[in-house]
C-alpha positions in Angstrom: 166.2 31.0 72.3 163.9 31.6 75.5 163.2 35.3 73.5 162.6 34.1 70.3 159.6 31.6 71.6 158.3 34.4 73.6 157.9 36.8 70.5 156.2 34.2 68.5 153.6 33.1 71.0 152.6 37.2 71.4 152.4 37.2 67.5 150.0 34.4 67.5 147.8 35.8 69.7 147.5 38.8 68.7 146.7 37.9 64.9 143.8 35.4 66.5 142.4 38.0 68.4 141.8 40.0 65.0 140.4 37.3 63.2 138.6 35.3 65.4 134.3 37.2 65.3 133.1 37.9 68.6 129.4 37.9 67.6 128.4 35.8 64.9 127.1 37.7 61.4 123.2 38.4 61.4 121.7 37.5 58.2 119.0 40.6 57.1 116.1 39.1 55.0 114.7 41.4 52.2 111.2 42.8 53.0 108.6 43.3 50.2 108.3 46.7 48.7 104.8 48.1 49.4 102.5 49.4 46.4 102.8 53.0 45.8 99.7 55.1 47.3 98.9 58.4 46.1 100.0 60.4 49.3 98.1 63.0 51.4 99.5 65.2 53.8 98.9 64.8 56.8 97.9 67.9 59.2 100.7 68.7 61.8 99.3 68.8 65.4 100.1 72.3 66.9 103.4 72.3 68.3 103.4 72.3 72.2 105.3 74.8 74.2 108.4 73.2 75.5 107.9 73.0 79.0 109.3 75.2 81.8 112.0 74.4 83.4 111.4 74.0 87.6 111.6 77.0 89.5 115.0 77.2 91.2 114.7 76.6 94.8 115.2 80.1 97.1 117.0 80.3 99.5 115.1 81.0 103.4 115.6 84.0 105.3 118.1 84.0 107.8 118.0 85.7 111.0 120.8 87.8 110.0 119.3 89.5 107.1 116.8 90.5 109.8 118.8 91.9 112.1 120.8 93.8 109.7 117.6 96.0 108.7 117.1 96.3 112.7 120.1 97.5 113.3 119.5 100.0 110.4 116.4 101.1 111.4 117.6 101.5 115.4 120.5 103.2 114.0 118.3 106.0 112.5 116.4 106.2 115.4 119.8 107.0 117.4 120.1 109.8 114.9 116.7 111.0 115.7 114.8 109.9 112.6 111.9 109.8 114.4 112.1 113.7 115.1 113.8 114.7 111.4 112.6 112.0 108.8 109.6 110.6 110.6 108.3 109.4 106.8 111.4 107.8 105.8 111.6 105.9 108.8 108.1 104.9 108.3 108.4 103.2 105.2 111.8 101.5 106.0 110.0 100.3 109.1 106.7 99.2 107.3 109.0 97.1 104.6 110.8 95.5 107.7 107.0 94.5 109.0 106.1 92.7 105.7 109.6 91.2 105.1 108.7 89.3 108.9 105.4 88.8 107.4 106.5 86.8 104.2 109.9 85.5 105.4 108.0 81.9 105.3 106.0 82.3 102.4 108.0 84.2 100.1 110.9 84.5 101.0 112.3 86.1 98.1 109.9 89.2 98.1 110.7 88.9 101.9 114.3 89.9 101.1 113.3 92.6 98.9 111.8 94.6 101.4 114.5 93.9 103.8 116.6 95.7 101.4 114.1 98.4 100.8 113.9 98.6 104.7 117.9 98.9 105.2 117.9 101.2 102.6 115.0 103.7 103.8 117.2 103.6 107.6 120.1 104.8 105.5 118.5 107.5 104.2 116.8 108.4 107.1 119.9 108.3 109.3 122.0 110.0 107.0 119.3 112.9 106.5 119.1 113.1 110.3 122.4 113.4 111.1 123.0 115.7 108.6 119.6 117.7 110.2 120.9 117.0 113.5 123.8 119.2 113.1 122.7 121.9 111.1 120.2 122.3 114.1 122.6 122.0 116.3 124.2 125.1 114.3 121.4 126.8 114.5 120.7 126.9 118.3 123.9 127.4 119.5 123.8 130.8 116.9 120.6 131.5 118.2 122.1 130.8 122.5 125.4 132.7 121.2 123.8 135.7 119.9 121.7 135.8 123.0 124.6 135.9 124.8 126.6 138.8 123.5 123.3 140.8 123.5 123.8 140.2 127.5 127.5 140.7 126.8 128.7 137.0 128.5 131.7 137.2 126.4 132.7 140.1 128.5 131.1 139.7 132.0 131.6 135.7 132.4 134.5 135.3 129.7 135.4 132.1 131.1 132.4 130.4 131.3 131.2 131.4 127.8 133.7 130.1 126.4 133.2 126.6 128.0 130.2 126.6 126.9 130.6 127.1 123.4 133.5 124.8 123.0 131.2 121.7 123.8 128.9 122.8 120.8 131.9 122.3 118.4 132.9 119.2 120.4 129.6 118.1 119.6 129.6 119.0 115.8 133.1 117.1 115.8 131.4 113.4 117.4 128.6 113.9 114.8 130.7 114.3 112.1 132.8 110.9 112.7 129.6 109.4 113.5 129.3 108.7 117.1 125.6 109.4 117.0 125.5 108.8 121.0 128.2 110.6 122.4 127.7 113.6 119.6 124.3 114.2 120.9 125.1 113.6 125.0 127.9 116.2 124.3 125.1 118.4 122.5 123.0 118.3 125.3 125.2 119.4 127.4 126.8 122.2 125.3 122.9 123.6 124.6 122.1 123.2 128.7 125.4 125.1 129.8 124.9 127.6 127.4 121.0 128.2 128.4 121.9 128.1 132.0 124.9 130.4 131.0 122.2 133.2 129.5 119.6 132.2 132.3 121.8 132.7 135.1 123.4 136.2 133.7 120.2 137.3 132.9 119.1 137.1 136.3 122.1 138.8 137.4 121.8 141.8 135.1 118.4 142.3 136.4 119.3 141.7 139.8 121.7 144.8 139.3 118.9 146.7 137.4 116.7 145.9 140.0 119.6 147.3 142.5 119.6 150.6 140.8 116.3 151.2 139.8 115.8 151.1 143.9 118.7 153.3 144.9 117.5 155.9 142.5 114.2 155.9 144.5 115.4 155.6 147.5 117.9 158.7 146.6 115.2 160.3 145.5 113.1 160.0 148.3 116.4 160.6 150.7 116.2 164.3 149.0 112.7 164.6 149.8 113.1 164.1 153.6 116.3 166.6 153.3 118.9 164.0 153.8 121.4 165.6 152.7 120.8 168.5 155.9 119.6 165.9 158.2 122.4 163.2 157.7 124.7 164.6 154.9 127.9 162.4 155.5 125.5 159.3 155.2 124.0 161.3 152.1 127.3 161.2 150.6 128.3 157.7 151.4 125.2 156.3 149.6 126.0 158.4 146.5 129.7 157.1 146.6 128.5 153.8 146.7 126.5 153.7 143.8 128.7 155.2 141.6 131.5 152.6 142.3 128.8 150.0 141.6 127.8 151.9 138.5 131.6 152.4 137.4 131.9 148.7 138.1 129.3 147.6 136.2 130.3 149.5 133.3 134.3 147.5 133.0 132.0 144.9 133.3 133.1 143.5 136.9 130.0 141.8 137.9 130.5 140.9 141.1 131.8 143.9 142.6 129.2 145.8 140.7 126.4 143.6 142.2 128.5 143.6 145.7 128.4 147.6 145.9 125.3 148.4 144.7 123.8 146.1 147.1 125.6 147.6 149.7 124.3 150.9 148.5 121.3 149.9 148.6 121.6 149.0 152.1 123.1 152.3 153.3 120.2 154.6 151.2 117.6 152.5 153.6 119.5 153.4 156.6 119.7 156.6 155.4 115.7 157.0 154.5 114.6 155.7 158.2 117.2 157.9 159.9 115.6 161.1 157.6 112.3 160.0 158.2 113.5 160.0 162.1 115.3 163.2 162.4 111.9 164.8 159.9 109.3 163.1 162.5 111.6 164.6 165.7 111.2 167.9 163.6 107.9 168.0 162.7 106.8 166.8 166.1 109.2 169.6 167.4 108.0 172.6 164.6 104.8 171.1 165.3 104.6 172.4 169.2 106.9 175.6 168.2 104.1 176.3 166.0 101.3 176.1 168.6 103.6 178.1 171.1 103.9 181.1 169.1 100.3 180.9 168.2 99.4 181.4 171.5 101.9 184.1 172.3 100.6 186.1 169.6 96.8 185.4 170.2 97.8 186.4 174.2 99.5 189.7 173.0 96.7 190.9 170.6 94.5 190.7 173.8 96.9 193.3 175.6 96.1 197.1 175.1 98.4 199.5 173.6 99.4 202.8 175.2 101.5 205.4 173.7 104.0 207.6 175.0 101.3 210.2 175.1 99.1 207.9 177.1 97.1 207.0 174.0 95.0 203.8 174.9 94.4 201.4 171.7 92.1 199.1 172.1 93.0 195.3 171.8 92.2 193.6 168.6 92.1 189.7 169.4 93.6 187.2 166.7 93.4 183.3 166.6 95.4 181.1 164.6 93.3 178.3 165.0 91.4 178.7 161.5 95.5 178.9 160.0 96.1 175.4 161.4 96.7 172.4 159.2 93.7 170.2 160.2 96.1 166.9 161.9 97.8 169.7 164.2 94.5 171.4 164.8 93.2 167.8 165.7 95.6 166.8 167.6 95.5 169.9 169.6 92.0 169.4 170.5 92.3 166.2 171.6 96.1 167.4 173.8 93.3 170.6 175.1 90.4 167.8 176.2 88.6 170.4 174.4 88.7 173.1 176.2 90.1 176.4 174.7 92.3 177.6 176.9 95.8 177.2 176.3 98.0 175.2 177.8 101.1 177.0 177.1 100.5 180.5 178.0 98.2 181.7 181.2 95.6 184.1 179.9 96.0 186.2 183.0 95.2 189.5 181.3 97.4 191.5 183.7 99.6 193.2 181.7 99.2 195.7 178.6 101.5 196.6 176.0 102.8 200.5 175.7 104.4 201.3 172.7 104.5 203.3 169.1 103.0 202.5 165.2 106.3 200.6 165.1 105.3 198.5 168.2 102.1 197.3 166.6 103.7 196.4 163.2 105.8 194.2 165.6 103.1 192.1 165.9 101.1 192.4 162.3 104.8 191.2 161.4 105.1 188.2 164.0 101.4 187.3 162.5 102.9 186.9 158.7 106.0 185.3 159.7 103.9 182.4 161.5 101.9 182.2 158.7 104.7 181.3 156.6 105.8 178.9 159.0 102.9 177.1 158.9 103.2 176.6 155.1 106.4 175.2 154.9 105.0 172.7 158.0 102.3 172.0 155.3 105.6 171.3 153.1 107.3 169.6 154.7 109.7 171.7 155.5 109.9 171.2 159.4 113.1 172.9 159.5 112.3 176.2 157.4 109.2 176.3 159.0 110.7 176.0 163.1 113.2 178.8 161.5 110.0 180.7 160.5 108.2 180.3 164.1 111.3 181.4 165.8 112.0 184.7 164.0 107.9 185.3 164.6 108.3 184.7 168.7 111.4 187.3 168.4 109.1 189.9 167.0 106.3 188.8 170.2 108.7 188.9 172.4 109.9 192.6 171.4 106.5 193.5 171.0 105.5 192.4 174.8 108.9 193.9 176.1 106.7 197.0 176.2 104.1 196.1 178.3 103.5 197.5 182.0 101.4 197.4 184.6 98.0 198.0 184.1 97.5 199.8 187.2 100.5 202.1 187.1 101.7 202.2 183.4 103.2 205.6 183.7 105.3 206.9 186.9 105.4 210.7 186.4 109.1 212.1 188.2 108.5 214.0 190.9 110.3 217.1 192.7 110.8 216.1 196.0 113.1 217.4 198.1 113.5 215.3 201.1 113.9 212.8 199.1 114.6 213.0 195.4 113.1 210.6 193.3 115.8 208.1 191.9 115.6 204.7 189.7 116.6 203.0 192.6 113.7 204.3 195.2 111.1 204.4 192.4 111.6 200.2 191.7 111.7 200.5 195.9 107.8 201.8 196.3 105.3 198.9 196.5 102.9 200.0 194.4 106.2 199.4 191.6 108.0 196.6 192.3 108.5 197.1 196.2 112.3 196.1 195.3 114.9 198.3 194.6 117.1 195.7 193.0 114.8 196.0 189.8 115.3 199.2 189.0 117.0 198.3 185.5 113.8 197.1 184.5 112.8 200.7 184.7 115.7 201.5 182.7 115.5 199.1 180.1 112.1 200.2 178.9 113.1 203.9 179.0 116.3 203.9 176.9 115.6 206.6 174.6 114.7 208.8 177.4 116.9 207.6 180.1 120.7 208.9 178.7 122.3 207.7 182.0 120.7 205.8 184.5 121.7 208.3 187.3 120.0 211.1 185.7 116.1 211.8 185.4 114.4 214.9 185.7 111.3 215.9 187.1 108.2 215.8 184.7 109.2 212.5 183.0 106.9 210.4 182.3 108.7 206.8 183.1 107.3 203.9 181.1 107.1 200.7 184.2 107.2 197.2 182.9 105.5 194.3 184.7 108.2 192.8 187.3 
């Protein structure tokens, strides 16, 4: 029942919410139609551009976008724009100046040359790494060919090739981009491979230097006659130098530099000890020379008698005009300027007896000092004292035959009483007034004289000065 009620009330209301007006009807009146006018048309007014819509609001620069072209630009700079694209970097830096400038006002064109400015730093930094390494190539060809034309790959093996393993350490870092490192590590691969050539260099020139000297020194040791004045020291310096040479050539530095040096060392001793032994042999050929000149200038002074009691008259000689000027200067000032010589008294007691072959004893002693005195002029102290010494033989043999000027002959007599003898003639004062010096006698009269016990009367004996 209770259902039935219910449905009818919802039908009622629903068919008076149809039928029932909400708003009541508006009556429209009917307006009178106007009179018909002839019609004239109208001019359109020129159609206005619709408007334009309002610029959309940009957005402001943030400090990011800034930073980003910074970083860019200090980026490049790392990579050594500055140095390889100086241009570039120019323009990427000029765009970040006006972005700054506009960032405010215009911000949009302000971003624009942000972008232009990160993009320019790209460039650059890409082009200068790029330009980076390939100089980096470059030098290290240009270090490496230096230093096989010094030949460090085979003196300092070891340290070449340290050095030119951090030049492809450095080639690696650039090429993974660690701009920093890359070019620290090239740095010091270019510096250890300059010092590398600098400090061989100076080696190798240190050795030429080493034999450029010993080869002078060598040279100047033959001068002085080193090899006849100290010729075991002579050889030693020539040893040395060719195990320094021989060392130099398997390319063992050190011991090439350590020999040569030493060497060097020796061929010095070897020059003042030359020099030495040559000044002891001048200063020694030197007063030889002076001697013999003054033996030969004392016997030219002596007379000559020969076996037939020929007299031949003196013929005086000096050497003084033959003397090289420092010895004739020096002798002067050792005389105090007088001219008498100091080495032989001029007593002029004594004359000289003998044959032609006597006299070319002497003509011959003059030649042979001559030559002497040439090879003093030389140098040649030794040739020269060798010279002087064969020339005072020939003086010597050439005053062997002088006698006594007062009784140069002692004729044999007959006497029976008391026969005359070697013995008693050496015994009469007139002679020797000594017996004992009766080989004297002897002596001078070999080739008459068979035996000394024998002499005949009539002989005419030769008597030498006691």
């Amino acid at each position: 029942m209770r259902r039935y009620v219910k449905f009818i009330g919802i039908a009622l209301f629903a068919y008076l919410l149809i039928n029932c007006p909400s708003v009541p009807e508006v009556v429209e009146e009917e307006k009178p139609v106007p009179e018909k006018v002839a019609e004239v048309p109208e001019e359109k007014p020129p159609e206005k551009a619709p408007p334009e819509p309002p610029p959309e609001k940009v957005k402001p620069i943030e400090d990011s976008e800034i930073l980003r072209a910074q970083n860019a630009i200090a980026r490049a700079k790392e990579a050594d724009a500055e140095y390889f694209e100086p241009e570039i970097l120019g323009e990427a830096e000029d765009a970040l100046s006006m972005a700054v400038k506009l960032k405010d006002s215009d911000p949009g064109t302000a971003r624009k040359h942000l972008k232009e400015a990160k993009e320019k730093a790209d460039i650059a930094y890409n082009s200068s790494v790029a330009k980076a390494v390939e100089a980096l190539r470059a030098r290290m060809e240009r270090l490496i060919t230096q230093l096989k034309s010094i030949e460090a790959h085979l003196f300092l093996p070891s340290e070449y090739r340290d050095a030119v393993s951090g030049g492809e350490k450095a080639e690696d870092l650039f090429a993974k981009g660690d701009i920093v490192e890359a070019r620290e590590q090239a740095f010091v691969a270019l510096a250890d491979m300059s010092n590398l050539n600098e400090r061989l260099s100076e080696r190798l020139r240190w050795v030429s230097i080493l034999k450029r000297d010993i080869n002078q020194y060598l040279e100047e040791a033959e001068r002085l006659q080193a090899h006849i004045r100290a010729p075991e020291q002579f050889k030693r310096v020539n040893q040395l130098y060719l195990e320094g040479i021989e060392a130099y050539q398997k390319y063992q530095l050190f011991k090439s530099e350590e020999t040569l040096g030493s060497a060097r060392e020796a061929a010095l001793a070897l020059i003042k000890r030359s020099q030495l032994a040559a000044a002891q042999e001048r200063e020694k050929a030197r007063n030889l020379m002076l001697e013999v000149m003054r033996e030969i200038e004392k016997a030219s002074e002596l007379s000559v008698v020969t076996d037939e009691g020929t007299v031949i008259e003196p013929e005086p000689w000096s050497g003084e005009d033959l003397l090289p000027e420092e010895v004739e200067a020096e002798e002067q000032s050792d005389k105090g300027g007088s001219d008498q010589s100091f080495l032989i008294p001029q007593d002029g007691e004594t004359a000289v007896l003998g044959e032609i072959t006597e006299e070319n004893l002497l003509t011959q002693a003059k030649e042979l000092w001559k030559k002497g005195v040439e090879e003093w002029n030389k140098g040649n102290y030794r040739f020269a004292e060798e010279y002087f010494t064969e020339s005072r033989k020939l003086v010597e043999a050439y005053k062997n035959q002088a006698v006594n000027t007062d009784y140069p002959v002692y004729l044999v007599r007959l006497i029976p009483e008391r026969r005359d003898c070697l013995w008693r003639i050496a015994e009469y004062a007139y002679i020797y007034g000594n017996p004992y010096l009766w080989p004297k006698i002897w002596r001078r009269n070999r080739k008459l004289i068979q035996h000394p016990d024998l002499i005949y009367p009539g002989w005419k004996l030769v008597i030498p000065p006691e």
